[in-house]
DSSP file (Angstrom, degrees, kcal/mol; ACC not computed):
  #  RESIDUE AA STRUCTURE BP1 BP2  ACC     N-H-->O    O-->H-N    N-H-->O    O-->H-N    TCO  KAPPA ALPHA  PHI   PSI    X-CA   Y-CA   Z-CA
    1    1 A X              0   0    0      0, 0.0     2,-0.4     0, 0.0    69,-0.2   0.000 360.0 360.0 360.0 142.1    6.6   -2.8   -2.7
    2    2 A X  E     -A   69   0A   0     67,-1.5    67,-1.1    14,-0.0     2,-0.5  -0.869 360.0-165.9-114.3 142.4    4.4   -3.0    0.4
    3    3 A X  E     +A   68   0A   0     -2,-0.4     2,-0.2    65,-0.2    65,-0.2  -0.972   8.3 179.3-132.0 127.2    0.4   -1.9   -0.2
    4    4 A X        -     0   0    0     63,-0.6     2,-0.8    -2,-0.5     3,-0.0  -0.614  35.5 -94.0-112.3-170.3   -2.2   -1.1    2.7
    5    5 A X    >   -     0   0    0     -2,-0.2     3,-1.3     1,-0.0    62,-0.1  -0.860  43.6-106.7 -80.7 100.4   -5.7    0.0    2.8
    6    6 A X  T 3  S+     0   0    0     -2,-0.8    58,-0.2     1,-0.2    59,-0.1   0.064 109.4  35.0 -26.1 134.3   -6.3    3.6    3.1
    7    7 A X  T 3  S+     0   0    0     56,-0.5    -1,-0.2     1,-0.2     2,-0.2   0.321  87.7 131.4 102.8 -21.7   -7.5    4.3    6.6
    8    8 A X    <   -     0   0    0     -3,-1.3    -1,-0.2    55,-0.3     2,-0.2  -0.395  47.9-139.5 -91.6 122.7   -5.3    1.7    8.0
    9    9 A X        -     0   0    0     -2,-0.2     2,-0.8    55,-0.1    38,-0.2  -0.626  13.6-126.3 -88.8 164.5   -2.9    2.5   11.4
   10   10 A X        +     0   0    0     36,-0.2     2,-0.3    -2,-0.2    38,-0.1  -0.954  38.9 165.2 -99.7 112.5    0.2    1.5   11.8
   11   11 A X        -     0   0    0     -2,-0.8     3,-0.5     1,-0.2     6,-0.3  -0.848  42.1 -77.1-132.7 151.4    0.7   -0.2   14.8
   12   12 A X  S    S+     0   0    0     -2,-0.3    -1,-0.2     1,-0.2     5,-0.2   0.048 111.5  26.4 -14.6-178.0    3.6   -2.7   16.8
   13   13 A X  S    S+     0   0    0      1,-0.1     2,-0.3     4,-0.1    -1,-0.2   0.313  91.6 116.0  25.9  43.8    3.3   -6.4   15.4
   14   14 A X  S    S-     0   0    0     -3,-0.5     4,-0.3     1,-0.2    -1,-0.1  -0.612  76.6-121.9-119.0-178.0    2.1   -5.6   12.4
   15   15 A X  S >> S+     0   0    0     -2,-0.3     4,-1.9     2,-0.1     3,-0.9   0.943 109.9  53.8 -76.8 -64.5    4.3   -6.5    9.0
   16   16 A X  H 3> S+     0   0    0      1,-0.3     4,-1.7     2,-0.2     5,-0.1   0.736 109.4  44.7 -30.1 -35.3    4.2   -2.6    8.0
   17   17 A X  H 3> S+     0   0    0     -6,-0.3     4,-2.5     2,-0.2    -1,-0.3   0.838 115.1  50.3 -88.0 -25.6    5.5   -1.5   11.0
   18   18 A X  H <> S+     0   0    0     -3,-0.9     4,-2.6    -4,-0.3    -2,-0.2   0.979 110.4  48.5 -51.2 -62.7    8.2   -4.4   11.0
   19   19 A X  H  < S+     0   0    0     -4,-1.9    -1,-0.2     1,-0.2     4,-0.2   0.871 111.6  46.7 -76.3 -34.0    9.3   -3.6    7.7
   20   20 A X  H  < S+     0   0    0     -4,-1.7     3,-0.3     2,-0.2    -1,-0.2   0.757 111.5  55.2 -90.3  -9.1    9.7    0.6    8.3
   21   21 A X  H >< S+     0   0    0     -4,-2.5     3,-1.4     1,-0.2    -2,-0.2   0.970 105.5  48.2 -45.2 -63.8   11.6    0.0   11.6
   22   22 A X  T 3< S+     0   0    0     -4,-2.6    -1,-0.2     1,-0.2    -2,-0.2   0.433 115.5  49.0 -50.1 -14.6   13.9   -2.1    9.7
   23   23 A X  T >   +     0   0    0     -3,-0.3     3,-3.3    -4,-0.2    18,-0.3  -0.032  66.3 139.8-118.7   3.3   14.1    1.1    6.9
   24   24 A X  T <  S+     0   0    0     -3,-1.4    18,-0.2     1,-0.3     3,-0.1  -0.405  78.3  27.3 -49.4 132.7   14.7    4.1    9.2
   25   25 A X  T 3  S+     0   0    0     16,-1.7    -1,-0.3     1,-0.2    17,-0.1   0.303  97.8 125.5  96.4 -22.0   17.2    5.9    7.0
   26   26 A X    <   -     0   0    0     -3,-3.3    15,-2.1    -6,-0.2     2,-0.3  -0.224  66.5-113.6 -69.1 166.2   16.0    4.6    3.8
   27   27 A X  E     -B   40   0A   0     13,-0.3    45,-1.1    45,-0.2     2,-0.3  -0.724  40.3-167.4 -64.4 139.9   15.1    6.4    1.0
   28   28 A X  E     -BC  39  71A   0     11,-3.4    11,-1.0    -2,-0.3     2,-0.3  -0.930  25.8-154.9-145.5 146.7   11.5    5.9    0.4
   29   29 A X  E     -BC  38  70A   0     41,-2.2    41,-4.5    -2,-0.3     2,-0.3  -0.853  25.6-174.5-122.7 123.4    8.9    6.6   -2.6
   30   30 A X  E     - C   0  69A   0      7,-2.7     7,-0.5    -2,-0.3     2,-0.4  -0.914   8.1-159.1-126.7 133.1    5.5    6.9   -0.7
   31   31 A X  E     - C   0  68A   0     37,-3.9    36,-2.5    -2,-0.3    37,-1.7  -0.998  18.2-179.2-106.4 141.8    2.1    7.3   -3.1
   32   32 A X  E     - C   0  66A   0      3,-1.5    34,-0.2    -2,-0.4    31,-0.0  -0.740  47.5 -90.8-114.0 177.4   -0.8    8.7   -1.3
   33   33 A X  S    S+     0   0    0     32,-1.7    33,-0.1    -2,-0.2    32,-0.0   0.821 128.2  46.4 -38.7 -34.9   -4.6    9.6   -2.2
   34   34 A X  S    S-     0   0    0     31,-0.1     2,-0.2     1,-0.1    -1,-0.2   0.948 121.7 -64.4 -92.6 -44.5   -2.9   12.8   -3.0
   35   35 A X        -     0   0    0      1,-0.1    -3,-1.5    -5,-0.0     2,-0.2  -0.654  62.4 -52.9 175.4-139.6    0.1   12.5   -4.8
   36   36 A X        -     0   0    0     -2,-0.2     2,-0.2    -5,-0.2    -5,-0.2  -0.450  40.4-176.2-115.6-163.8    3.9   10.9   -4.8
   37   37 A X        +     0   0    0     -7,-0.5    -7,-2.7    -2,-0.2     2,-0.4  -0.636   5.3 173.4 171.1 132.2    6.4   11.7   -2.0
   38   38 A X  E     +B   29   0A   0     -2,-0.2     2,-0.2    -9,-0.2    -9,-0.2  -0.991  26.1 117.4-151.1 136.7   10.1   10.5   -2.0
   39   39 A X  E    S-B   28   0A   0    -11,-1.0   -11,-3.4    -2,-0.4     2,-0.4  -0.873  74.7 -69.7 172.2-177.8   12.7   11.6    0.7
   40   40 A X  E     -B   27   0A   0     12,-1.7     2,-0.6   -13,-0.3    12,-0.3  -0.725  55.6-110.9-112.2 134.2   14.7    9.3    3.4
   41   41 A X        +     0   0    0    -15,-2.1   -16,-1.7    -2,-0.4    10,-0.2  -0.080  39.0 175.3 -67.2 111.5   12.3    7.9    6.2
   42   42 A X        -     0   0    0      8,-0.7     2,-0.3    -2,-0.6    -1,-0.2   0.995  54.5 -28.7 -78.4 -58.7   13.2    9.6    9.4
   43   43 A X        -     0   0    0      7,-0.5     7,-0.7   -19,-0.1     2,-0.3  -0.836  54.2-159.9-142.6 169.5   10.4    8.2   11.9
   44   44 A X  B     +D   49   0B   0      5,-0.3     5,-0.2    -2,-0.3     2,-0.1  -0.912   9.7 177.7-153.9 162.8    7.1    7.0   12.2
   45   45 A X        -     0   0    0      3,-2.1   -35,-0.1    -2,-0.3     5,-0.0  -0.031  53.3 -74.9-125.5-128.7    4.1    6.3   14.4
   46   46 A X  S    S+     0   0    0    -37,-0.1   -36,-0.2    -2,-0.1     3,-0.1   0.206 126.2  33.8-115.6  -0.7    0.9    5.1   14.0
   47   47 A X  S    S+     0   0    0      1,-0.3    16,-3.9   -38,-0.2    17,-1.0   0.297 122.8  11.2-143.6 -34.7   -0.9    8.1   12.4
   48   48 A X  E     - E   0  62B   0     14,-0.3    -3,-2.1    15,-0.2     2,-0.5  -0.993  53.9-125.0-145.9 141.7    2.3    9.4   10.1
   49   49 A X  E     -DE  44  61B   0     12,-2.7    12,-1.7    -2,-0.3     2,-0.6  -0.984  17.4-147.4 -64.1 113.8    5.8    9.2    8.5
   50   50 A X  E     + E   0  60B   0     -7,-0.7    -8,-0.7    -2,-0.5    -7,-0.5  -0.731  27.5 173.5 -32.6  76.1    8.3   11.8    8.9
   51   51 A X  E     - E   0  59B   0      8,-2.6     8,-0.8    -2,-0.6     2,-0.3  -0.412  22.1-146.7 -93.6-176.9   10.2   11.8    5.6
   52   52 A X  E     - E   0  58B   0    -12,-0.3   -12,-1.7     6,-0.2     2,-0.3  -0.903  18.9-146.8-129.9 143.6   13.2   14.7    4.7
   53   53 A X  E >>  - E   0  57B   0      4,-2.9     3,-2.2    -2,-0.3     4,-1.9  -0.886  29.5-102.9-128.6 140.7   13.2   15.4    1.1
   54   54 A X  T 34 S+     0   0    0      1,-0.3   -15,-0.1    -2,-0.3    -1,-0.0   0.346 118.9  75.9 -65.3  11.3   16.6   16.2   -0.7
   55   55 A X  T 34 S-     0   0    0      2,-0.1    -1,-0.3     0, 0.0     3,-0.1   0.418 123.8-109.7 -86.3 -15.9   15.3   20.1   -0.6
   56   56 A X  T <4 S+     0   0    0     -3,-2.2     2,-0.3     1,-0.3    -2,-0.2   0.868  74.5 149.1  76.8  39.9   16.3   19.5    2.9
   57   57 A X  E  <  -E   53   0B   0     -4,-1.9    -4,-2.9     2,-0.0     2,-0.3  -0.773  40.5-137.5-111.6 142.4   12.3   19.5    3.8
   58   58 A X  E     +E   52   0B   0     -2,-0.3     2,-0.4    -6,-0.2    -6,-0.2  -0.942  25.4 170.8 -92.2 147.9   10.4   17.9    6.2
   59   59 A X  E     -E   51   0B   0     -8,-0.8    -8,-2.6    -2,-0.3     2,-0.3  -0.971  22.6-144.0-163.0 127.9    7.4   16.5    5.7
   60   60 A X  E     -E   50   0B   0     -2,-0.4     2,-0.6   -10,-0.2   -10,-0.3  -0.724  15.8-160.4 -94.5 128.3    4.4   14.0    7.5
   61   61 A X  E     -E   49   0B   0    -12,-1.7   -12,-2.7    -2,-0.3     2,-0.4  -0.998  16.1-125.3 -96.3 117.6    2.7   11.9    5.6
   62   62 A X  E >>  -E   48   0B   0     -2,-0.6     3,-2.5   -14,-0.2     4,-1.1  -0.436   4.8-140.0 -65.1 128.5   -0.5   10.6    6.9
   63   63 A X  T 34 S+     0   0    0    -16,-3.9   -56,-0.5    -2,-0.4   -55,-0.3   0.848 103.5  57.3 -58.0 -24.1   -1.2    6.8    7.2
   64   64 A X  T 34 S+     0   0    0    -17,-1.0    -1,-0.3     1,-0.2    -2,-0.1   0.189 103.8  49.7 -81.8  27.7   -4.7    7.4    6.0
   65   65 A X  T <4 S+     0   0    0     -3,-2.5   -32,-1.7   -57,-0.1    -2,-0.2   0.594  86.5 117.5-130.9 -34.5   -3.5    8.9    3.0
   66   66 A X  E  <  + C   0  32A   0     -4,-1.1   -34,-0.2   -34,-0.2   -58,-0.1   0.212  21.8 162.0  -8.1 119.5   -1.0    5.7    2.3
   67   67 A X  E     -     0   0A   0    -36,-2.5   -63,-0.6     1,-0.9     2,-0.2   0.504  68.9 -49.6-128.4 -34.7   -1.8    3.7   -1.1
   68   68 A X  E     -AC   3  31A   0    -37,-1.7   -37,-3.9   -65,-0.2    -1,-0.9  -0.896  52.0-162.6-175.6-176.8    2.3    1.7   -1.2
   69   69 A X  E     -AC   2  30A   0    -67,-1.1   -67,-1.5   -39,-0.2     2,-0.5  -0.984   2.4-161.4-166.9 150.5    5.3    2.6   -1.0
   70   70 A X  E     - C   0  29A   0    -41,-4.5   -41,-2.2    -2,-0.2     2,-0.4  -0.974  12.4-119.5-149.7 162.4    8.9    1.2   -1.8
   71   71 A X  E     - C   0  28A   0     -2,-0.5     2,-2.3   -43,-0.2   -43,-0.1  -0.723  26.7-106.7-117.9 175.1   12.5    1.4   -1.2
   72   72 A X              0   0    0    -45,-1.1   -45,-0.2    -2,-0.4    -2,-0.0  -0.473 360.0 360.0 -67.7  88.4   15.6    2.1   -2.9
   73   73 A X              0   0    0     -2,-2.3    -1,-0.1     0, 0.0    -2,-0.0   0.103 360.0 360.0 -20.4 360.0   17.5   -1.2   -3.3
């Protein structure tokens, strides 16, 4: 499980960003400030994640809402 700081961007050369490049496609179980979020990581940038959720939904999670996250093994 990876944990950041709320508020925190994601950017190149960081470990975070390392580690959800390497995880495009995964499933991933995100908690935010707000609640839980679980669907397979489609993209990110520096501000958000792009998940699809098995409802066939898309859906952005902000990186300033980010408390961890993991994937499915």
């Amino acid at each position: 499980m990876s944990i950041i700081s709320n508020g925190n961007q994601i950017l190149p050369g960081t470990a975070i960003y390392s580690l959800l490049k390497r995880h495009i496609g995964s499933i991933i179980y995100i908690t935010t400030s707000t609640g839980n979020e679980e669907g397979q990581l489609m993209a990110f940038n520096a501000n958000f994640l792009t998940i699809t959720t098995t409802a066939l939904e898309t859906k952005y999670v902000l990186s300033a809402e980010l408390v961890s996250f993991t994937f499915r093994s």
